[in-house]
NUZAFI-718965 format. One record per residue: x, y, z of N, C-alpha, C in turn; residue number from 0; residue in one letter. Coordinates in Angstrom, 3 decimals. Last residue first. Layout:
<recs>
[[X; Y; Z]; [X; Y; Z]; [X; Y; Z]; NUM; a]
...
</recs>
This chain:
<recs>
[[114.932; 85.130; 117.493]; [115.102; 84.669; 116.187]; [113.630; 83.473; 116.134]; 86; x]
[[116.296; 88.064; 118.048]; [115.147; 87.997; 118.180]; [115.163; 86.707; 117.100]; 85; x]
[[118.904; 89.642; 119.060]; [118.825; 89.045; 118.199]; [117.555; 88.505; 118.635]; 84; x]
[[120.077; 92.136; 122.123]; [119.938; 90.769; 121.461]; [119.079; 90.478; 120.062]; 83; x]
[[121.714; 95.221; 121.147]; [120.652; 94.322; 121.556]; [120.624; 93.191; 120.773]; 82; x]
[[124.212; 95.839; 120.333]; [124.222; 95.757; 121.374]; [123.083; 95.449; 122.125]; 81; x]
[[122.657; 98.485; 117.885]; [124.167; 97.749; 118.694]; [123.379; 97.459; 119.629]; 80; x]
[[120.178; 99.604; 116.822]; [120.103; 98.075; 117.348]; [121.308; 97.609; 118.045]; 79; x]
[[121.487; 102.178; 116.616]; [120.076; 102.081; 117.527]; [119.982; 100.711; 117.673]; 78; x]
[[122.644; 101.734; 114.183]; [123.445; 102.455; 115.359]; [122.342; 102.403; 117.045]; 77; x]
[[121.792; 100.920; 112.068]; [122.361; 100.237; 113.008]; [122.880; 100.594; 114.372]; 76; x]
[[118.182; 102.114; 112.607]; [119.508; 102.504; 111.867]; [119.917; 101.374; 112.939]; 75; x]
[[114.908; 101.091; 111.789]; [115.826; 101.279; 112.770]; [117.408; 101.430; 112.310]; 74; x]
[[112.385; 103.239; 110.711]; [113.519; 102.413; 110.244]; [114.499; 102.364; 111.369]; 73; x]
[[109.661; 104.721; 110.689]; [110.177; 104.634; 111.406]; [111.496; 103.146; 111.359]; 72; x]
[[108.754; 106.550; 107.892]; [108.376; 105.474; 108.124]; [109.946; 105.341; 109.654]; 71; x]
[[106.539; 109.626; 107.854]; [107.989; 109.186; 107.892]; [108.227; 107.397; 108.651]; 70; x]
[[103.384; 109.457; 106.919]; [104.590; 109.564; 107.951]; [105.630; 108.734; 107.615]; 69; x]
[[101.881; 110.527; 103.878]; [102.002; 109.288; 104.872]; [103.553; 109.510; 105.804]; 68; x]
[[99.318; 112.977; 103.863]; [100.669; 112.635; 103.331]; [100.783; 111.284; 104.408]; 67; x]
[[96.619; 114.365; 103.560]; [97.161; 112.456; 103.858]; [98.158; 112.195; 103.403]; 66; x]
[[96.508; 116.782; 104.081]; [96.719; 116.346; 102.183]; [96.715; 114.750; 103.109]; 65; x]
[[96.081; 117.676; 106.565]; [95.070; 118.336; 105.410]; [95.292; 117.482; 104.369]; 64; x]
[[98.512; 116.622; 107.562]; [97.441; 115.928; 108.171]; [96.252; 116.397; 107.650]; 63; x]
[[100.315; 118.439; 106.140]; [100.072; 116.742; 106.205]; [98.508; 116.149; 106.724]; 62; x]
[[99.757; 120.713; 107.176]; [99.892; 120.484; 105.725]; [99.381; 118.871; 105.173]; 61; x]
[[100.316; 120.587; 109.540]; [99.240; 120.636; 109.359]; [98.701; 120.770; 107.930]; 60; x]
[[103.293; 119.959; 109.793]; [102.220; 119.110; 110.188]; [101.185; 119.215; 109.964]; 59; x]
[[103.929; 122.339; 108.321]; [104.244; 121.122; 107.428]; [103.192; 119.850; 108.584]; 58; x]
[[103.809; 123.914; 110.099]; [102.591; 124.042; 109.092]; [102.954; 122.536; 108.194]; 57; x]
[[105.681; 122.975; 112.228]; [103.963; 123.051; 112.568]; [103.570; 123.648; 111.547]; 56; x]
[[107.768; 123.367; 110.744]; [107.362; 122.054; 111.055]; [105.941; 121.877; 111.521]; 55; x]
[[108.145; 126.228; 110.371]; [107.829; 125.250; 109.359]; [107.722; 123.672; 109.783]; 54; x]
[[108.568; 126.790; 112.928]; [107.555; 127.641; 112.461]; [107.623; 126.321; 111.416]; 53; x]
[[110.801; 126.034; 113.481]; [109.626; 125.312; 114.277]; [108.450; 125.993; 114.066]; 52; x]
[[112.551; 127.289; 112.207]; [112.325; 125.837; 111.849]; [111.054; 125.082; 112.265]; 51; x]
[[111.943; 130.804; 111.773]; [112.129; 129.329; 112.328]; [111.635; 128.380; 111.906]; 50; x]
[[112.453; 132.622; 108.326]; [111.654; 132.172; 109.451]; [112.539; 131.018; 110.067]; 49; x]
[[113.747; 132.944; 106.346]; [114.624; 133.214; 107.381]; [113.658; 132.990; 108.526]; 48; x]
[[114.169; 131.772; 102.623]; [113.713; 131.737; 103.922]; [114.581; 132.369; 105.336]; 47; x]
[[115.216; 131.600; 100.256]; [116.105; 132.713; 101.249]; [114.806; 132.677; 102.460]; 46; x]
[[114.687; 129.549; 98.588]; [113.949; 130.163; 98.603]; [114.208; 131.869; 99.865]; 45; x]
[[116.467; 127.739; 98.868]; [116.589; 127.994; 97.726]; [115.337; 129.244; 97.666]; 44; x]
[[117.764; 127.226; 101.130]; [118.670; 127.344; 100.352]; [118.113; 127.849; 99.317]; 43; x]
[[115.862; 127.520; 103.536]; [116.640; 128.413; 103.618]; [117.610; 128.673; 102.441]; 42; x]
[[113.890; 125.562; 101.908]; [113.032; 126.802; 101.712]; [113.985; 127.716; 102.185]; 41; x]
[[115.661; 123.339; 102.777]; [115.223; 123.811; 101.384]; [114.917; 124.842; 100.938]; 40; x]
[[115.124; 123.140; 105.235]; [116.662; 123.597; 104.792]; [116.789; 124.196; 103.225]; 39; x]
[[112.631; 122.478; 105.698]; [113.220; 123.839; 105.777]; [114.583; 124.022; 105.242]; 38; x]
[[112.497; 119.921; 104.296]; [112.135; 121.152; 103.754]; [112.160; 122.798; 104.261]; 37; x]
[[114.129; 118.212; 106.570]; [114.677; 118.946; 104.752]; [114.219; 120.079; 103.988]; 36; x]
[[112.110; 119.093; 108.370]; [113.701; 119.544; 108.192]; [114.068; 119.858; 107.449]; 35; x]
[[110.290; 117.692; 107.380]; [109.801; 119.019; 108.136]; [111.647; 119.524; 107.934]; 34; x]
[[111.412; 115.136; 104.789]; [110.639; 115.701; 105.728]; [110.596; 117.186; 106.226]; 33; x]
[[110.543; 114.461; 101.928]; [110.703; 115.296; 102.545]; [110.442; 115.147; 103.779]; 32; x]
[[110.080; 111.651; 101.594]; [111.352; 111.824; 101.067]; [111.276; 113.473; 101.827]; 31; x]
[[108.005; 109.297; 102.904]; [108.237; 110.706; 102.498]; [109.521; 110.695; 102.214]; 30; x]
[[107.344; 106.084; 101.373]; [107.568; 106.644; 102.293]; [107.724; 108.246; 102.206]; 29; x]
[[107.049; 104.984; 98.656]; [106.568; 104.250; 100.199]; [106.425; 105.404; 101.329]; 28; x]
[[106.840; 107.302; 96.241]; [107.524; 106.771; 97.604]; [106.469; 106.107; 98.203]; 27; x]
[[106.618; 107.708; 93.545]; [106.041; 106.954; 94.134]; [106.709; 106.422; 95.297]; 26; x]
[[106.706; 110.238; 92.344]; [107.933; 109.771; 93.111]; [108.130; 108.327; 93.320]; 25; x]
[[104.626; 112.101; 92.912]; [105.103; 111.954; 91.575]; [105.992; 110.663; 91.897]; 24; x]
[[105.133; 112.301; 96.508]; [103.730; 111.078; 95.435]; [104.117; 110.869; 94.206]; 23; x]
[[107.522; 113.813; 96.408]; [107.079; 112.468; 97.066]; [106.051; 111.558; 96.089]; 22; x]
[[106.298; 116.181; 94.803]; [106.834; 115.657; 93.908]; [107.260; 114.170; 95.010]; 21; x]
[[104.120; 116.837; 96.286]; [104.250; 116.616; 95.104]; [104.367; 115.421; 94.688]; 20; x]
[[105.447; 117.733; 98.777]; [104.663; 116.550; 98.869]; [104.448; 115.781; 97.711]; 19; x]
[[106.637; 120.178; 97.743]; [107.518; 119.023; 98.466]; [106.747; 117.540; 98.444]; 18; x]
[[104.294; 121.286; 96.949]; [104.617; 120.932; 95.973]; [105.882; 119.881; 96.635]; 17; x]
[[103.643; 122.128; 99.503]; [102.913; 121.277; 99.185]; [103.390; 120.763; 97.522]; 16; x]
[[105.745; 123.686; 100.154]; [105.816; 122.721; 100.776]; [104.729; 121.541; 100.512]; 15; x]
[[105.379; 125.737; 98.234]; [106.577; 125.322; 98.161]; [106.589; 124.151; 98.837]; 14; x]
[[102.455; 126.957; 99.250]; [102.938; 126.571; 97.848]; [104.249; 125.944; 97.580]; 13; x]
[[103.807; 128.096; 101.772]; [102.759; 126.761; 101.774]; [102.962; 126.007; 100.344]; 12; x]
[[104.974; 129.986; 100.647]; [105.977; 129.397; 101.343]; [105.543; 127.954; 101.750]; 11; x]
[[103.055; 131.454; 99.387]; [104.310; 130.908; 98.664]; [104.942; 129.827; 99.491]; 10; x]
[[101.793; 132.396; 101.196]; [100.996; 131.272; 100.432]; [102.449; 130.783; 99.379]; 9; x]
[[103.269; 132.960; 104.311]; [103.067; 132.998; 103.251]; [102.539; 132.089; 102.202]; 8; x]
[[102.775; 132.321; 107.947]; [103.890; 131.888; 106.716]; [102.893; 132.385; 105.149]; 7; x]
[[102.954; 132.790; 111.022]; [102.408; 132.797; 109.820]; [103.601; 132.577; 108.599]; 6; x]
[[102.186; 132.170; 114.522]; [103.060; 131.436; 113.761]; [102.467; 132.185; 112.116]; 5; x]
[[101.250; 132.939; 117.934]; [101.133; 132.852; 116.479]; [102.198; 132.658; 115.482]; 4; x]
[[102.853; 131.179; 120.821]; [102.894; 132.399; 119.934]; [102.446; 131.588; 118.366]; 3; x]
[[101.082; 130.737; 123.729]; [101.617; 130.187; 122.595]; [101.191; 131.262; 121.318]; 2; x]
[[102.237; 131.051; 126.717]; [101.811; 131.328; 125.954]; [101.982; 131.020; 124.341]; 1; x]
[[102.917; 129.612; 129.967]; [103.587; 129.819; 128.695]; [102.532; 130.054; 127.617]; 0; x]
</recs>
């Protein structure tokens, strides 16, 4: 399997590093964008039509250039039903 080149525009980088932005402006603990939201973002407001998996591998490498901090891993209730209680 061959792995296909991927490009994206300085606008389209410019849009995802200002996502990070406004997180830090923000003062999140945590990201408020993630790789998803901000594609859904860049399809609503910016008429993006690239793949998703095109913007998740620059948004990773966006991150791991700026020290954005990872999506903090929260357990929903729906993932603890039905395991025991730890006390």
């Amino acid at each position: 399997m061959q792995d296909r080149q991927f490009t994206v525009t300085e606008d389209v980088k410019d849009f995802i590093l200002s996502c990070f932005k406004e997180d830090k402006e923000h003062g999140l603990k945590k990201q408020k964008h993630t790789a998803k939201r901000i594609y859904d973002r860049l399809v609503e407001e910016k008429g993006f039509v690239g793949a998703e998996s095109t913007i998740r591998k620059v948004v990773k490498e966006l991150k791991d250039s700026q020290n954005v901090p990872p999506q903090a891993l929260v357990p929903n209730r729906e993932s603890t039903l039905g395991l025991p209680y730890l006390r």
